[in-house]
C-alpha positions in Angstrom: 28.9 6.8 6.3 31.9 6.0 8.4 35.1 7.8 9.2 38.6 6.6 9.8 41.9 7.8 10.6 44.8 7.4 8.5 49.1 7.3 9.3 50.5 9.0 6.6 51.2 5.9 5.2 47.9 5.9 4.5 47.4 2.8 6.6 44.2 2.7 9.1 45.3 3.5 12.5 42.3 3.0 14.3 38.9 1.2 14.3 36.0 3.4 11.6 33.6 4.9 13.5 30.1 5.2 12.3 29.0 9.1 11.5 25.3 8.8 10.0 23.0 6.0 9.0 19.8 5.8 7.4 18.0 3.8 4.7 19.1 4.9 0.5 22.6 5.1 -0.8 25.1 8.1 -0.3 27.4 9.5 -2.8 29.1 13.2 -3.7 30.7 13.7 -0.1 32.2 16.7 0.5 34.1 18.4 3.2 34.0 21.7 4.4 37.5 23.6 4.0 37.9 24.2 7.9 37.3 20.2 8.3 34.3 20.9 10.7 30.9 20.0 8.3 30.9 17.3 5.7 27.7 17.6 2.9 26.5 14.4 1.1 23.6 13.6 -1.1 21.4 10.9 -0.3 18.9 8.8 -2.7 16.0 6.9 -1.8 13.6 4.9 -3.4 10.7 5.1 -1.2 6.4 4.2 -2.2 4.9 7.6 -1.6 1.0 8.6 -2.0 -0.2 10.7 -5.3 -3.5 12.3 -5.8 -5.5 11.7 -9.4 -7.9 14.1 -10.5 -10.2 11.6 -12.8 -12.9 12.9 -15.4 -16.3 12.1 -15.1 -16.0 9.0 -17.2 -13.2 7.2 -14.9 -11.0 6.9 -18.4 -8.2 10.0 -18.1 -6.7 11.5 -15.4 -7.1 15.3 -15.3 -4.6 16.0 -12.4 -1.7 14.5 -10.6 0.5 15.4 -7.4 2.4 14.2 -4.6 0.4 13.8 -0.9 3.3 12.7 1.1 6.3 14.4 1.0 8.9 12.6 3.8 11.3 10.3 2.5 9.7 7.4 4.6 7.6 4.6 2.8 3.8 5.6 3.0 1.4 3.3 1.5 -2.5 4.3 1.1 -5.2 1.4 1.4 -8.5 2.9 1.6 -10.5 7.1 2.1 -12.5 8.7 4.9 -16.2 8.1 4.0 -16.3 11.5 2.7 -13.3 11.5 0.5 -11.6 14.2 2.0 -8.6 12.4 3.2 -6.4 9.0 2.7 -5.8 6.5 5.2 -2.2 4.7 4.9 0.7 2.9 6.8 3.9 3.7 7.3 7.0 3.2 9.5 8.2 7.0 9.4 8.2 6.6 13.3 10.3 3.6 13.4 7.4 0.8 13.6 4.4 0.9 11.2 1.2 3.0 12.1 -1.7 3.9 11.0 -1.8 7.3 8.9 -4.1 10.0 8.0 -3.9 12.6 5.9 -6.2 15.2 4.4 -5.5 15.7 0.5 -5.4 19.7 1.3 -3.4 19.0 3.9 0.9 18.6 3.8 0.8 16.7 7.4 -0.5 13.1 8.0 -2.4 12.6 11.7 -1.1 9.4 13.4 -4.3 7.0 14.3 -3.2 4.2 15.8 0.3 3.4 17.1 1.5 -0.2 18.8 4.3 -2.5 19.2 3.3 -4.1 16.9 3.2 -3.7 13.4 0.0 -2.3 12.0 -1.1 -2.3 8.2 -4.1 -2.3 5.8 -6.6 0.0 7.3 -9.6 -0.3 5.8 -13.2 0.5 6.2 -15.6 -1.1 8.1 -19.2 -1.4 5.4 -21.1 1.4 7.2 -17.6 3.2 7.1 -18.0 4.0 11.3 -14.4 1.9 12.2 -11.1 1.2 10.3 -9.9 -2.1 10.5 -6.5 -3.0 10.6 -3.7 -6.0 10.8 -1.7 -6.1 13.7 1.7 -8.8 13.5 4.0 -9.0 16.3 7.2 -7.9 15.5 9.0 -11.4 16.4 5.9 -12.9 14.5 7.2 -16.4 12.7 4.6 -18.0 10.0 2.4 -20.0 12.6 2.4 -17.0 14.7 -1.1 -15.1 15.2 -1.6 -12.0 13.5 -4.5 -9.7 14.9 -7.6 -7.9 13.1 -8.3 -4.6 15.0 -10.7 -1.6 14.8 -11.0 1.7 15.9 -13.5 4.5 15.5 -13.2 6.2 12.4 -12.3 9.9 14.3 -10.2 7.9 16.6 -9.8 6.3 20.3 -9.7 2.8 21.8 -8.7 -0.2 19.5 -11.0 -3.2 19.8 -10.0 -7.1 18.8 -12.2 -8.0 15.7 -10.5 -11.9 15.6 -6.9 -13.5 15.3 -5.9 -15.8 12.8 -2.3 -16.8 11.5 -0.6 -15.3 8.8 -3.3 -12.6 7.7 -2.2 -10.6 4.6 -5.1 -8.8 3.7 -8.7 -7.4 5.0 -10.7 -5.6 3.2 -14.7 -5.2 3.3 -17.5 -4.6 0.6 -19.8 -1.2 1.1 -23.5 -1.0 2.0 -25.9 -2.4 1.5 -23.4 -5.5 1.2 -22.1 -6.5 5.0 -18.8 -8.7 3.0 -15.4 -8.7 4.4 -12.9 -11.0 4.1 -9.8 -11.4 5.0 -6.7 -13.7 3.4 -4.0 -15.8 5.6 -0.7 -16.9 3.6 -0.2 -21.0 3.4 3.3 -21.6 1.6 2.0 -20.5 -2.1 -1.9 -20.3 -1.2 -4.0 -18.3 0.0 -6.9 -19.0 1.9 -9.9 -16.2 1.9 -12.7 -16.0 5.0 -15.7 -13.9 5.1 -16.3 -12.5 8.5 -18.5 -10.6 10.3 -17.0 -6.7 11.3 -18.8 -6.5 14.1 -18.6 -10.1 15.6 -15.3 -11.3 14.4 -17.3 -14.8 13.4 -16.2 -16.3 10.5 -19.6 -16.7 8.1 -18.2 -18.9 5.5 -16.0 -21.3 4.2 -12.8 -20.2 2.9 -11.5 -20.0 -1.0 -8.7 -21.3 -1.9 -6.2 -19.6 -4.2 -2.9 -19.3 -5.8 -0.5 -16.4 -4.9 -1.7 -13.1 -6.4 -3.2 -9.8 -6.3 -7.2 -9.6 -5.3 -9.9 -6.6 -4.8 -13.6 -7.2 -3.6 -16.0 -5.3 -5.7 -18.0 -2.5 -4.3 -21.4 -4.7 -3.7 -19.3 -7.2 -2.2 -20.5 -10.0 -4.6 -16.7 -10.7 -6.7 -13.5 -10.4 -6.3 -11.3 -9.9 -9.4 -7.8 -11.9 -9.2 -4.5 -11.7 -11.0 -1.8 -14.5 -10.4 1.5 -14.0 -9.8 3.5 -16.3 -12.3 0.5 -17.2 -14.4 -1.4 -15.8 -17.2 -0.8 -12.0 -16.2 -2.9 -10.5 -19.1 -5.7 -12.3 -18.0 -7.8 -11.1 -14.7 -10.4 -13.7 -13.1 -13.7 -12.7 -11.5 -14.9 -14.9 -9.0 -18.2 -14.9 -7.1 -17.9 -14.3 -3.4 -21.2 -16.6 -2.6 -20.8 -19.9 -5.4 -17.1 -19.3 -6.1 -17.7 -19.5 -9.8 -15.0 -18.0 -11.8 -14.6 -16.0 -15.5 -11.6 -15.1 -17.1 -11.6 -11.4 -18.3 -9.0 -10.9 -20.8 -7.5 -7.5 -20.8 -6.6 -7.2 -24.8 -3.1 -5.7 -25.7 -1.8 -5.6 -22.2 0.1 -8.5 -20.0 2.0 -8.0 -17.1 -0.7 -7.0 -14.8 -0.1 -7.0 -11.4 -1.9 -5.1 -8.6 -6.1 -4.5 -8.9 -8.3 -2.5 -7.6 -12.1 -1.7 -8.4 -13.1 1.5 -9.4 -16.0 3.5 -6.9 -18.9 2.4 -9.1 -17.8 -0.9 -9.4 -18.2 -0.9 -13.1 -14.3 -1.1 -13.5 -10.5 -2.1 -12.4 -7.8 0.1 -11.7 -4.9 -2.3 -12.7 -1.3 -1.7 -12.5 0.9 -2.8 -15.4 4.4 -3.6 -15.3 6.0 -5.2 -17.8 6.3 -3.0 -21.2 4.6 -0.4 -19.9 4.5 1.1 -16.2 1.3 2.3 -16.2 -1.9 2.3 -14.4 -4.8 1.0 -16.4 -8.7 1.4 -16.2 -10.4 -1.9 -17.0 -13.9 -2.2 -18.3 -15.5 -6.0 -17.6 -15.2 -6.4 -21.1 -11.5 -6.2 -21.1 -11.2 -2.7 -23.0 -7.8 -1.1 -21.7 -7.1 2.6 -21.2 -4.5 4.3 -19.9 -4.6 6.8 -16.9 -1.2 7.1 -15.7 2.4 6.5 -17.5 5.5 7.0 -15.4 8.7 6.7 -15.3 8.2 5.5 -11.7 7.0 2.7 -10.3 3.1 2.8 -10.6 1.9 0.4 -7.6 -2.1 0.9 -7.9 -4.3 3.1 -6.9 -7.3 3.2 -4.4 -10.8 5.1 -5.8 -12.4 7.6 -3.4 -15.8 6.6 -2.5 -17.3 9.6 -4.3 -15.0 8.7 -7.9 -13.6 11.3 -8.3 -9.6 10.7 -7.1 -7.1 8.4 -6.8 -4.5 7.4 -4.5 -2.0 6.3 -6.6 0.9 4.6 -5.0 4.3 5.2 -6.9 8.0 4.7 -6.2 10.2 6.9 -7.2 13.9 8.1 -5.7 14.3 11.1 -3.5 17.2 13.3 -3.6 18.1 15.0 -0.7 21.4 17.2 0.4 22.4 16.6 4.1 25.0 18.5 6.4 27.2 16.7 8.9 29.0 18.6 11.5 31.0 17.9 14.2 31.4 13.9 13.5 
């Protein structure tokens, strides 16, 4: 918002000056009658965390309600080991960190903070350290980006490997020791298993088109969804051979993001073409709906025990703010 002084001409007389600034649009400004507050409304469309009840079968959602309640983008990845709280990232300090927060509680703890910016934590297999991507902040695309970890209750960060361009880590739980991590390469991707502990690369790499993947639980698939391609269709391919199979979804297109649900028996898939909903995918391609918003429905990340979600959703924020003495 910027102010400026007027001839009574109604000409500008001087240079605006800048009052307030901030991300979202303003509108209905209003000044005081004494000339010394102004009160405006400001709208945001921000990704905040929900929390899903499910029902014992993983096919309807029971509960739903808002974890993070600031204005600033906060976007979950993966639970403690004991599904009592979410881990996310978010840049509500001005750079991206790594979050916290308890699902009983309405404040997020700040694990890890850095010049650079940090995303994706994730668990290690045996759950004992969350990894996470590190980019410099000047980072161009043949740059290196960083893998990280840190204790699960906290303290010193420790280099897992570098690599350029890395998008996505994620690991399998025990007894599977899989994780693997993706680097961008124009429209490919390129996919490594790694060791957590070591850093070493155990592998070769796959090779795929831009999309949307999840590892399963056992660490022996991923299940893939292109962007641009056939998005009613999910592929399943086999971490060891690389041998894929096409899982239609029937009655649903537009697919998008994909998660595996805690058992690893099926996919959490966003939809987001006729419907914005969040879907629950048997590996027979039966379709049921959890979630329909009116929001943006991201995805949603499965607490180890199956029993919650954290969904990601957009939706705007509407807030009433009071300037004085500008």
């Amino acid at each position: 918002m910027w102010t400026v002084s007027l001839r009574r001409a109604g000409k500008i007389s001087e240079p605006p000056k800048r009052i307030t600034q901030g991300f979202g649009t303003i509108g209905r400004i209003t000044g005081s009658a004494d000339g010394k507050a102004l009160v405006f409304v400001r709208e945001r469309w921000s990704p905040s965390i929900y929390i899903g009840t499910l029902a014992a079968d993983g096919t309807q959602l029971l509960a739903h309600r808002r974890l993070t309640l600031d204005e600033s983008p906060s976007v979950p990845t993966a639970w403690t080991p004991d599904s009592s709280a979410v881990l996310f990232y978010s840049n509500r300090n001005g750079t991206w960190q790594i979050f916290k927060q308890h699902i009983d509680h309405s404040l997020a703890e700040n694990l890890v903070a850095a010049a650079e910016h940090l995303t994706e934590p994730r668990l290690t297999p045996d759950g004992s350290e969350i990894l996470y991507i590190a980019t410099p902040e000047s980072a161009g695309p043949q740059n290196p980006t960083f893998i990280f970890a840190i204790p699960i209750g906290g303290g010193t960060p420790r280099l897992v490997l570098k690599d350029v361009a890395i998008s996505t880590v994620t690991c399998a739980r025990l007894p599977s020791t899989m994780c693997l991590y993706s680097t961008a390469k124009g429209s490919t991707r390129e996919t490594f298993p790694f060791d957590a502990k070591s850093g070493k690369i155990t592998g070769p790499a796959q090779i795929d088109p831009e999309g949307f993947w999840s590892l399963s639980p056992d660490g022996s698939q991923r299940a893939f969804v292109t962007v641009g391609g056939n998005r009613g269709t999910i592929q399943l391919r086999s971490t060891s051979s690389g041998k894929t199979c096409d899982l239609v979804v029937k009655g649903w297109n537009g697919l998008m993001h994909i998660d595996w649900s805690a058992d690893g028996k099926s996919l959490l898939v966003g939809n987001h073409e006729a419907e914005n909903a969040l879907l629950n995918v048997t590996l027979d391609g039966r379709a049921s709906m959890l979630l329909h918003s009116g929001t943006f429905i991201g995805y949603a990340i499965p607490s180890p025990d199956g029993r919650s979600l954290a969904i990601l959703e957009v939706s705007p924020t509407k807030n009433v703010w009071q300037v004085e003495g500008y």
